[in-house]
C-alpha positions in Angstrom: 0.0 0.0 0.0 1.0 3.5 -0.5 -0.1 6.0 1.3 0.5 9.6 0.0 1.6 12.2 2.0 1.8 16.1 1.4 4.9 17.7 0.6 4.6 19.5 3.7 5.0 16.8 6.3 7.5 14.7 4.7 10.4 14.0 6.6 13.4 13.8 3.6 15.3 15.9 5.1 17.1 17.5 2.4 19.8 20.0 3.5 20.9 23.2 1.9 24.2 23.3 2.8 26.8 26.1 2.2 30.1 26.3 1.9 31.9 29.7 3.8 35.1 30.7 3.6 35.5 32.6 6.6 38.9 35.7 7.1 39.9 34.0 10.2 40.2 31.1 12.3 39.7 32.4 15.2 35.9 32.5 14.5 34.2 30.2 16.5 30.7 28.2 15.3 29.1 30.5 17.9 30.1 33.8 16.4 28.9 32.4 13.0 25.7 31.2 14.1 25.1 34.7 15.8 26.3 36.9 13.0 24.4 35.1 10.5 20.9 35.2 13.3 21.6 38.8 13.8 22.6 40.1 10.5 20.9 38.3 8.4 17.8 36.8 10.8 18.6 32.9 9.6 19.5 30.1 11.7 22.2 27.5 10.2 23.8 25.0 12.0 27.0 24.5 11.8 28.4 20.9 10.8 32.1 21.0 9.8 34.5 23.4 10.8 38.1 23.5 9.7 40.5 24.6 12.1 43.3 23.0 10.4 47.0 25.4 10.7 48.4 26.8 7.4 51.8 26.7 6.7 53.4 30.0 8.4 54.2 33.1 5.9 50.6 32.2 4.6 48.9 35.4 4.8 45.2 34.1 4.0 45.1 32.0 7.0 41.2 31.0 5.6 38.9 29.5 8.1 36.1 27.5 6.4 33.0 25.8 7.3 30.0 24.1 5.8 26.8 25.0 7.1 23.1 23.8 7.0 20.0 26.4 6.4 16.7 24.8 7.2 15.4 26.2 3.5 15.8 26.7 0.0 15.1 30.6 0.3 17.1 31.1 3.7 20.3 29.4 1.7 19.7 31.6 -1.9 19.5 34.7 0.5 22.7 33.5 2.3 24.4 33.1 -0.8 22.8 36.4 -2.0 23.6 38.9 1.1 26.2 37.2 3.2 28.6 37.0 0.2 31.7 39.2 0.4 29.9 40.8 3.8 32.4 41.6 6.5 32.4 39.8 10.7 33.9 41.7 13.3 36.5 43.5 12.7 38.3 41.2 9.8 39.1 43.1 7.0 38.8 40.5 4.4 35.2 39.3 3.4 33.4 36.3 4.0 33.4 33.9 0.9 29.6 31.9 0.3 28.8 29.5 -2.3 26.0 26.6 -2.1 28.2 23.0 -1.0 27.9 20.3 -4.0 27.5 17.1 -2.3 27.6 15.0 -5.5 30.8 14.7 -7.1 30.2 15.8 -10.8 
């Protein structure tokens, strides 16, 4: 038997993830989580954050994480507004692009 169910209560959970290049690794999920609720009023969750040490003499010591947005429209916006925005008091700009799960 199949019993259909409306789109709205299906549990898929299908993520829209992003990938953010942040200017520094000294940001911590928290900060991101906060800048993102206050600046932008979406809530992500964090699930990967690289915290791995660069080679010294690298100047672009880049943080980046991958983060989950609970919607299609919160993760276009993401991409849309937090792009090239600027956290605290880092000069250089946060990088945002939508995380391609499938390798193609």
């Amino acid at each position: 038997t199949c019993t259909a169910t409306s789109s709205r209560t299906t549990t898929v959970t299908e993520t829209f993830s992003l990938w953010v290049g942040l200017p520094s690794k000294d940001i911590t999920e928290d900060q991101l989580v906060n800048f993102v609720r206050v600046q932008f009023g979406v809530d992500i969750i964090v699930t990967f954050m690289n915290k791995k040490e660069l080679p010294v003499g690298r100047k672009k010591d880049y943080n980046f994480c991958f983060i989950d947005c609970q919607n299609k429209d919160d993760m276009d916006r993401l991409i849309d507004v937090m792009h090239d925005s600027q956290i605290g008091d880092w000069e250089e700009p946060i990088k945002v692009k939508e995380k391609k799960d499938h390798a193609s």
